[in-house]
DOROSE-893733 format. One record per residue (C-alpha): residue in one letter; x, y, z. Coordinates in pm, whole numbers, padded with zeros to 5 digits, always signed. Each point is the difference from the previous one (the first is absolute). Last residue first. Layout:
BEGIN
AXYZ/...
% end
This chain:
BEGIN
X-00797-03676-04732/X-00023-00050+00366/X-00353+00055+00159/X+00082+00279+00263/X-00344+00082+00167/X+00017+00317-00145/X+00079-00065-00335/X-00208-00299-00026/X-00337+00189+00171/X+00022+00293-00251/X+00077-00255-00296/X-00285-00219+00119/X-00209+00327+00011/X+00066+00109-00312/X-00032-00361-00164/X-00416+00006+00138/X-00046+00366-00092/X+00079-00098-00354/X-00191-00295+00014/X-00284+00215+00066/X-00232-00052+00256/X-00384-00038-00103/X+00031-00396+00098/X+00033+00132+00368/X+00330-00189+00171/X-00110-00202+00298/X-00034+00018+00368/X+00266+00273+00051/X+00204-00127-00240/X+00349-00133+00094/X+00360+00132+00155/X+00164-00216+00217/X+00133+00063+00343/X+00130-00190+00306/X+00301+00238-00048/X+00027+00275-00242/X-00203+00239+00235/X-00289+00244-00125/X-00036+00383+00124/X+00261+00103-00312/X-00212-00207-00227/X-00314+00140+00080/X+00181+00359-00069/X+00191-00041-00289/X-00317-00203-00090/X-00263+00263-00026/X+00236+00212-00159/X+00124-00212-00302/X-00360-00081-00048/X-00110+00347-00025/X+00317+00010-00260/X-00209-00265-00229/X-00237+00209-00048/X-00401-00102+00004/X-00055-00155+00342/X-00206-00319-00056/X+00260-00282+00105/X+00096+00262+00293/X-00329-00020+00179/X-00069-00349-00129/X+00317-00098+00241/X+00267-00142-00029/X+00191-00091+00319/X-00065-00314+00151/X+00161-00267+00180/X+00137+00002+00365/X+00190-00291+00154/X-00073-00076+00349/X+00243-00127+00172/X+00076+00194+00340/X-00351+00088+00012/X-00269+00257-00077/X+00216+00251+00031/X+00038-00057-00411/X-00331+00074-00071/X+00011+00371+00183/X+00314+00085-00161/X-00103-00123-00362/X-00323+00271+00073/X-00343-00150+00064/X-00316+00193-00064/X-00124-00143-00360/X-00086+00212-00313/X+00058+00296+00068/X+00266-00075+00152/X+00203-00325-00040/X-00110-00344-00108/X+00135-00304+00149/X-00043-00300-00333/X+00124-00270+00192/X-00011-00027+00373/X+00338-00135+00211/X+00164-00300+00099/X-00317-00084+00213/X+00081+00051+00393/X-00410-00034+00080/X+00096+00209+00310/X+00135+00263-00194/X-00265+00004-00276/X-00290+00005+00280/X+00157+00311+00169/X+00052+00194-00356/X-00353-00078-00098/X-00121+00371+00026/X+00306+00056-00163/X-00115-00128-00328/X-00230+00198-00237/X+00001-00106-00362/X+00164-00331-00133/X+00101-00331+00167/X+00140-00340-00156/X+00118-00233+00269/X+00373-00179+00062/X+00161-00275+00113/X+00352-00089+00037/X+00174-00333-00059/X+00276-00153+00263/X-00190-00318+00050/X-00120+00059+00329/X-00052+00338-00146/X-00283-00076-00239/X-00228-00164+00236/X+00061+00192+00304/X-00092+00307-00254/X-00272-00151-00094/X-00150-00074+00362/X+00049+00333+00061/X-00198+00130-00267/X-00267-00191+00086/X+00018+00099+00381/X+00042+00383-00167/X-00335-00033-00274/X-00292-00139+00129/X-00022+00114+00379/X+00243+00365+00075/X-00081+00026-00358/X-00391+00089+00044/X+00032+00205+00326/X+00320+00169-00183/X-00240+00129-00293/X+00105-00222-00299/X-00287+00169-00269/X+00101+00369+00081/X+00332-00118+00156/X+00146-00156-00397/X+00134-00298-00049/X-00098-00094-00343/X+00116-00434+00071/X+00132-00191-00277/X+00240-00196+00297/X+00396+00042-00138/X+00243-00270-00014/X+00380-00008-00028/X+00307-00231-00057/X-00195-00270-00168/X+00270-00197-00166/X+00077-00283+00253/X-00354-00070+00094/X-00067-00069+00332/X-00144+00355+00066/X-00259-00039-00313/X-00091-00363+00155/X-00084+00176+00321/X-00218+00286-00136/X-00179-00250-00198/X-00086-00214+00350/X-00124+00353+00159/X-00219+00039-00295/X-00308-00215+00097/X+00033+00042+00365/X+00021+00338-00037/X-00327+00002-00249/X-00172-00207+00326/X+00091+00267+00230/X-00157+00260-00188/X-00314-00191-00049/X+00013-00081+00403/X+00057+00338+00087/X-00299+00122-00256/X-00229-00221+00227/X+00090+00139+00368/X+00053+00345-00102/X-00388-00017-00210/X-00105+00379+00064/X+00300+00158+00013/X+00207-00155-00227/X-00262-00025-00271/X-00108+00338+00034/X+00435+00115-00075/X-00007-00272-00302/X-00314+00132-00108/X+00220+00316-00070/X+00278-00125-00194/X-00189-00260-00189/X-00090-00332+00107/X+00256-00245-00135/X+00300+00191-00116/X-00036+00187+00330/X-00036-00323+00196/X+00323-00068-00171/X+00140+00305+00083/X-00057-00051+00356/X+00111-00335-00058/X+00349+00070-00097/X+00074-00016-00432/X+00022-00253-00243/X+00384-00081-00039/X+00178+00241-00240/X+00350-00152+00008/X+00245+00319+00009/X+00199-00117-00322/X+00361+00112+00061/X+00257+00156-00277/X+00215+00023-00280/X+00180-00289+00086/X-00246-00214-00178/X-00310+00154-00071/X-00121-00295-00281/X+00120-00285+00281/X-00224+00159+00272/X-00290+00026-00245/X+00050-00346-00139/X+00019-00110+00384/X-00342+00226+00141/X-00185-00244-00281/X+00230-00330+00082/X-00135+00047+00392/X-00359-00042-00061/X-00183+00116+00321/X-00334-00120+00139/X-00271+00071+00155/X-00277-00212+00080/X-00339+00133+00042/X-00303-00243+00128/X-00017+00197+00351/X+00066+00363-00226/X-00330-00083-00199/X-00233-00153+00314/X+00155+00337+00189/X-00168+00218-00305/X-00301-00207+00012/X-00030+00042+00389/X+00050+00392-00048/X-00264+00039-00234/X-00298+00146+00162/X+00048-00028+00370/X+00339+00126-00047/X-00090+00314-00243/X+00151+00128-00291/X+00229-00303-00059/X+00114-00137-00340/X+00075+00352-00121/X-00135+00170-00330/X+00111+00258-00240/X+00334-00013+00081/X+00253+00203-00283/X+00250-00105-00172/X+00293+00171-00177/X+00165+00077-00304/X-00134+00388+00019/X-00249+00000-00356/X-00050-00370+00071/X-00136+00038+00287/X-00113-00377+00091/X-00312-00069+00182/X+00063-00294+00339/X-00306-00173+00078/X-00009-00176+00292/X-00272-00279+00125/X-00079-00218+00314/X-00365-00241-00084/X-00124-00155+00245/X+00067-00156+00377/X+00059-00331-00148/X+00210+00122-00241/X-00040+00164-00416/X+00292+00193-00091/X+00022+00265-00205/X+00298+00245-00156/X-00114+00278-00254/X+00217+00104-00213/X-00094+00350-00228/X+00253+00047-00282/X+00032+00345-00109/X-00174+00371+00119/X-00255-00019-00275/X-00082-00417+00150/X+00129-00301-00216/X-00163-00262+00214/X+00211-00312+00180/X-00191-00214+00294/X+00208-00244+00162/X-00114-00270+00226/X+00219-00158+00245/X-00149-00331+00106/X+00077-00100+00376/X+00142-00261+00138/X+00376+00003-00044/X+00067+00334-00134/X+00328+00116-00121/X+00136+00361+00155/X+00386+00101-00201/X+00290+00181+00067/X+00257-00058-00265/X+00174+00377+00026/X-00114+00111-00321/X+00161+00309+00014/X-00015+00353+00174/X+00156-00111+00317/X+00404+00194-00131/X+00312+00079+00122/X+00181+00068-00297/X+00237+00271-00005/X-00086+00173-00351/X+00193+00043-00276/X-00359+00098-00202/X+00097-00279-00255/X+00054-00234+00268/X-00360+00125+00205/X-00169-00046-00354/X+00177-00336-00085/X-00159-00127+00362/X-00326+00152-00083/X-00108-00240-00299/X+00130-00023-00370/X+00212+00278-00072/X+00101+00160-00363/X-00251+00303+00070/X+00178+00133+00325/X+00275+00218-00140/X-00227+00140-00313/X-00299+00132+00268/X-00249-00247+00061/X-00357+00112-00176/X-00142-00324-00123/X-00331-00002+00255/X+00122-00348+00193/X+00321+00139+00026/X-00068+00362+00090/X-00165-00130+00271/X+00137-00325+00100/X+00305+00220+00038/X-00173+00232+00227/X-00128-00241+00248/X+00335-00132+00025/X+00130+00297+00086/X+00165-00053+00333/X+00349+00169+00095/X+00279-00191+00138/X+00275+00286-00053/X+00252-00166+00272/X+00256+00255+00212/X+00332-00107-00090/X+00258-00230+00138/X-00177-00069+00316/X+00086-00019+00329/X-00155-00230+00179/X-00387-00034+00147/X-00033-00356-00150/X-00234+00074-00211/X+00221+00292-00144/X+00280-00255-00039/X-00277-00239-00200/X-00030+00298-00186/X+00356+00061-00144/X+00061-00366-00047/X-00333-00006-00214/X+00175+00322-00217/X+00282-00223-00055/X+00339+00129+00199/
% end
């Protein structure tokens, strides 16, 4: 059986052959990458894809250029670049009818990440027409031969999970900042309905031509769901009827759909069962999160669970504190509708010693043949 046999029978809620090791470290290979300090194993490979190979690793995979892309038709994007001590400063402006909507995203450099300096929309009254006037004159758009050459380069060692933007909570999140987002909600319902509406509109059509095509098996919404900033009164509106609708989308067509969480979870449990998504990526436990693999996977008959490492156990110092921590997780975890990933993301400070312990932890378990 091929490793994308394997966890196509896990999507499907059968029995698997082995339990899959699908963990994410993408951020972490850009990383040492991008500052020349790949261990030996990993410093003949060219992009992610050789990385996960190298690293035997079940491939199941959104962290690649999935071919997503926003043109405008109207409008003139304007891109300001300046070398800031952080890194690259962007700054994203648009000049509309209703003035000027701006971004700036501020590199990390340091941590390979971004950070949001700026959000189109602080205030309705004072920017939230120009931000609609962008998104109204927005197409998006999806380039099939990008996610193809991807698809082609994993082979039968795995699954892209199509990253495909994200639901419009999390949009309006991307858009106005986690806690405008909340003011924005409840002091312009009528408005920020509409905008989020609008985005659906936009992305429902992409959602349909990922479904119809014959080597898209999966696809995952770049959401961070997480109950502090998806309290149920928020999802129970702009995130589980989206949701829903997604799911519709993909299953009619025998594909499954998926959304990226991290943190604390089971204050969501009622909206995730309802929404009937294929399951959450990225569940952390305790500390961290508050949602055991039991918990998850009551939330219905098919939802797959996926998570598992931690950055409580990618900083512990000996390797047998590791060997404890999961003789136990392990022993509470199931080997059906399973697979074993990052909870969230792999922290670029973990070693890629700790990384290949685990896998071998998780492959002897799980029962990876030899």
């Amino acid at each position: 059986m091929t490793k994308k046999e394997n966890l196509l029978k896990v999507l499907r809620c059968e029995e698997p052959g082995w339990v899959p090791f699908v963990l994410n470290f993408q951020q972490w290979f850009v990383h040492h990458q991008n500052n020349n300090i790949l261990p030996d194993e990993l410093k003949w490979c060219e992009d992610y894809i050789d990385a996960m190979k190298t690293l035997d690793i079940d491939i199941f995979t959104r962290s690649l250029d999935n071919g997503c892309r926003e043109v405008d038709t109207t409008l003139e994007r304007q891109e300001i670049i300046e070398e800031k001590p952080l890194g690259t400063c962007k700054t994203i402006r648009y000049e509309t009818p209703y003035g000027i909507a701006q971004e700036v995203h501020q590199e990390q450099r340091d941590q390979s990440t971004w950070h949001d300096e700026e959000f189109f929309i602080s205030d309705w009254e004072k920017n939230g027409k120009a931000a609609m006037a962008v998104l109204e004159q927005t197409d998006f758009v999806w380039e099939k031969e990008v996610f193809e050459k991807s698809a082609k380069k994993i082979g039968d060692d795995g699954i892209f999970n199509l990253a495909c933007w994200a639901t419009p909570l999390k949009w309006l999140h991307w858009k106005a900042g986690l806690q405008d987002s909340c003011f924005l909600i409840m002091d312009n319902p009528k408005e920020i309905k509409e905008y989020c509406d609008l985005y659906w509109s936009k992305l429902t059509p992409i959602l349909k031509e990922m479904a119809d095509h014959p080597e898209v098996n999966s696809v995952i919404l770049m959401d961070n769901v997480d109950a502090p900033f998806y309290g149920s009164f928020l999802a129970e509106e702009y995130w589980t009827p989206y949701v829903q609708d997604a799911v519709s989308i993909m299953k009619n067509k025998g594909k499954f759909l998926w959304v990226h969480a991290c943190g604390q979870l089971s204050g969501l449990a009622s909206e995730f069962t309802k929404s009937k998504v294929t399951g959450l990526e990225g569940v952390s436990h305790k500390p961290i999160g508050d949602w055991s693999v039991s918990e998850a996977l009551n939330t219905h008959p098919e939802y797959i669970f996926n998570g598992g490492f931690s950055g409580e156990e990618q900083r512990m110092e000996k390797d047998d504190d590791v060997r404890v921590f999961y003789k136990k997780y392990l022993a509470e975890a199931s080997k059906k509708r399973f697979m074993f990933g990052a909870s969230c993301n792999t922290s670029i400070g973990t070693s890629w010693e700790r990384i290949k312990l685990v896998r071998d932890i998780v492959r002897e378990w799980g029962g990876m043949p030899n």
